[in-house]
PLY file of the C-alpha trace (Angstrom):
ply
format ascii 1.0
element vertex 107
property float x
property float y
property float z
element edge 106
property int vertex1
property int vertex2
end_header
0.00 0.00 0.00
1.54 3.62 -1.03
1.23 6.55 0.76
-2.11 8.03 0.26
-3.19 12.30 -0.34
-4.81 13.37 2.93
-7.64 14.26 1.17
-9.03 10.41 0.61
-9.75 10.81 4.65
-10.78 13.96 5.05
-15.07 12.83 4.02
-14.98 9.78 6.71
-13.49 11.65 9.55
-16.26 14.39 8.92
-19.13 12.08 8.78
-19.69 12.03 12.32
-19.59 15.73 13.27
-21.54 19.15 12.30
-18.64 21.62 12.22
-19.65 25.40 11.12
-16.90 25.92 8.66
-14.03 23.79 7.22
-10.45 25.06 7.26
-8.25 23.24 5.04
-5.49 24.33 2.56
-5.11 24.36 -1.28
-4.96 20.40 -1.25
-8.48 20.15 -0.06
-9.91 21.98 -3.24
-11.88 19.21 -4.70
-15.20 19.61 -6.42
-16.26 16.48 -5.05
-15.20 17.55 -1.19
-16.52 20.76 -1.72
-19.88 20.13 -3.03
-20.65 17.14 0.16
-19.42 20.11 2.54
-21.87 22.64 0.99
-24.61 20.11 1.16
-24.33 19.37 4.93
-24.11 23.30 5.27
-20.80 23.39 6.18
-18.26 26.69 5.18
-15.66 25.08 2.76
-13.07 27.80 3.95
-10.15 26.21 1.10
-8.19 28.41 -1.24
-8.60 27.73 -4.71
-5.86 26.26 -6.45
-4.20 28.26 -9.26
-4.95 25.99 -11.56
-8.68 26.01 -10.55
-11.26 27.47 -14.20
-13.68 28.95 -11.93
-12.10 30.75 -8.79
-14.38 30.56 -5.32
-14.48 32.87 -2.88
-12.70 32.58 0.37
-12.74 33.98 3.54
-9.39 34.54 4.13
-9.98 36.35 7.50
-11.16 33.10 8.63
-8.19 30.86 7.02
-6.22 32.35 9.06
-6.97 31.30 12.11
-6.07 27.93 11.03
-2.41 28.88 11.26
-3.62 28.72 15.07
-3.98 24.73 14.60
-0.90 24.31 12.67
1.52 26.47 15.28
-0.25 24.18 18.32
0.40 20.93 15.88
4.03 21.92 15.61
4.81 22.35 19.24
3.57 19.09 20.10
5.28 17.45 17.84
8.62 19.18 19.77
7.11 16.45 22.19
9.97 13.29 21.60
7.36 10.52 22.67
4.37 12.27 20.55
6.37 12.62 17.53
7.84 9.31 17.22
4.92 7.74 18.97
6.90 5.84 21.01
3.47 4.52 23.16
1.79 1.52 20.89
-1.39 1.71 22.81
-4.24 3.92 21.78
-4.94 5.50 25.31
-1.45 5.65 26.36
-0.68 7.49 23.45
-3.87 9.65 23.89
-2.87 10.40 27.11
0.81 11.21 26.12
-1.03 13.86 23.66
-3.15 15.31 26.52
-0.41 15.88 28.83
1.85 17.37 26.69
-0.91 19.57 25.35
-1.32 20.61 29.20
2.04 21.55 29.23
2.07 23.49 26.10
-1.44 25.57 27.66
0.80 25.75 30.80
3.66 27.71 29.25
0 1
1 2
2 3
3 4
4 5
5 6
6 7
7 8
8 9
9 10
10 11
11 12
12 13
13 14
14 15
15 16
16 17
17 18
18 19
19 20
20 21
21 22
22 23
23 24
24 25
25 26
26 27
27 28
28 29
29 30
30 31
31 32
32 33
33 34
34 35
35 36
36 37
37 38
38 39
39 40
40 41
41 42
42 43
43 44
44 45
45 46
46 47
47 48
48 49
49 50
50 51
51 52
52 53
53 54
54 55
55 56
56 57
57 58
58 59
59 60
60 61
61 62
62 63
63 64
64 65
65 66
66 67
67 68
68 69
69 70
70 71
71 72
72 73
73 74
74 75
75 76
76 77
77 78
78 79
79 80
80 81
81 82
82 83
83 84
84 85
85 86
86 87
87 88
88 89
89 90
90 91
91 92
92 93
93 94
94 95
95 96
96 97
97 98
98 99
99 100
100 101
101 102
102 103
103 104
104 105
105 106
């Protein structure tokens, strides 16, 4: 099995959940992604690619604050054990993740 775009998960890990808007960047723009999004009434908040025929509006005020998620997702991969993912259990690693999260809030 080859490595796979992070786009092929991105419709199962949403079917579960109501979010308002959807932050994602240019490798999210997908018809197909887009149109399910606007049909549960969820925001597609996803730059257009430059290749893209018929440009979309964005709200880039709102894009931004996904560079919120991204800083937080950087500093706890700093984390050695998170990173690596040294725990092989799901709940030991979840809790690895919550407690260096608290430490991150902390600072």
């Amino acid at each position: 099995m080859g490595r796979q775009a992070d786009i092929t998960q991105a419709e199962p890990l949403l079917e579960n959940i109501e979010p308002g808007a959807f932050l994602a960047d240019k490798g999210y723009d997908a018809n197909r992604l887009i149109d399910k999004l606007t049909q549960r009434g969820i925001t597609p908040v996803i730059p257009p690619k430059s290749n893209r025929k018929t440009i979309r509006e964005t709200d880039f005020a709102l894009y931004r604050e996904r560079n919120l998620v991204e800083r937080f997702f950087n500093k706890l991969k700093q984390f050695r054990a998170v990173a690596t993912r040294y725990d092989k259990l799901k709940a030991t690693f979840l809790a690895a993740v919550q407690f260096a999260s608290i430490i991150i809030l902390l600072n």
